[in-house]
Every structure is written in C-alpha cells, then in structure tokens.
C-alpha positions in Angstrom: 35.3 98.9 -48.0 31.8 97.2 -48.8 30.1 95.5 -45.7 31.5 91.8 -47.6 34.5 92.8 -47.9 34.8 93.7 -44.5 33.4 90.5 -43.3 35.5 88.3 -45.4 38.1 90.0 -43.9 37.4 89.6 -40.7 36.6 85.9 -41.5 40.1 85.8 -43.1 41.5 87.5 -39.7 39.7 85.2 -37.6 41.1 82.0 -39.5 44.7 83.0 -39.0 44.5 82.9 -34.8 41.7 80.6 -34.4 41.4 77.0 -34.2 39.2 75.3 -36.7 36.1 74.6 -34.0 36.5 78.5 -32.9 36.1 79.6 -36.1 33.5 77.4 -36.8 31.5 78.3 -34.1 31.8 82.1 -35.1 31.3 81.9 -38.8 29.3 78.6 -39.7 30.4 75.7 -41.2 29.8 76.9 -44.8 32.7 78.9 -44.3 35.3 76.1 -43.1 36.9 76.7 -46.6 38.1 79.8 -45.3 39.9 78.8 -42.6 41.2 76.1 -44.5 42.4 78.7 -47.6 44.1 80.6 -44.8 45.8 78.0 -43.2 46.9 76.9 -46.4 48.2 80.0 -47.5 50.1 80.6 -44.2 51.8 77.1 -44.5 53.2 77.7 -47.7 54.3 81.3 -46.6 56.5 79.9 -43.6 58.7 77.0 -43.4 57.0 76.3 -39.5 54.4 74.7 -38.5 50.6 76.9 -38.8 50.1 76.5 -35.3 53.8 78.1 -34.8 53.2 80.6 -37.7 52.9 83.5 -35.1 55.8 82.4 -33.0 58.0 83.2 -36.7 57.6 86.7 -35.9 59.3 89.1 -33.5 57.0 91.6 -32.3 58.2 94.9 -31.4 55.9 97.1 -28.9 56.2 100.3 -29.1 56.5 102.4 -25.9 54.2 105.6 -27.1 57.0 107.9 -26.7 
C-alpha cells in the first residue's frame, strides 16, 4: 500500500479508539473530518452508543497453543 494510504488508514484506525482532542492532537485539526466520518460510520453500523461501540464485541484471545 502507498505511504497515503497507509496513513489514512492509520488516521482511520486512530479515529475509531480515540477521543476527538487525542486525535486531534495526533493528526491536526485539518483532519477532524476523519474522526468525525469514522464515528459516523461506526454509529450507523451499531445500534450502541460510539463510545460503547467496542464494548459490542466479544473478544476472544487466543492462547498460542
């Protein structure tokens, strides 16, 4: 992947985990829409709250064996 692709995913990664002024302070404030997109997206994706997006999902961790 080109060097913009993977720092607009990175960006997108960022925007899923972090709060708006983390993100912010990472990636600029040019790139608010971003977060915003993401956030977005992730609302209409779930019927939870963003900020209890993650909690949706059950992780399983895998042992290594």
């Amino acid at each position: 992947m080109s060097k913009i692709g993977n720092w607009v995913m990175e960006m997108q990664e960022d925007a899923a985990w972090s709060s708006k002024e983390v993100f912010i302070r990472k990636h600029g404030i040019s790139n608010e829409v971003i977060w915003t997109e993401v956030r977005r997206q992730m609302a209409e994706d779930s019927d939870c709250d963003v900020d209890d997006y993650w909690d949706t999902f059950e992780m399983e961790m895998d042992d290594g064996s």
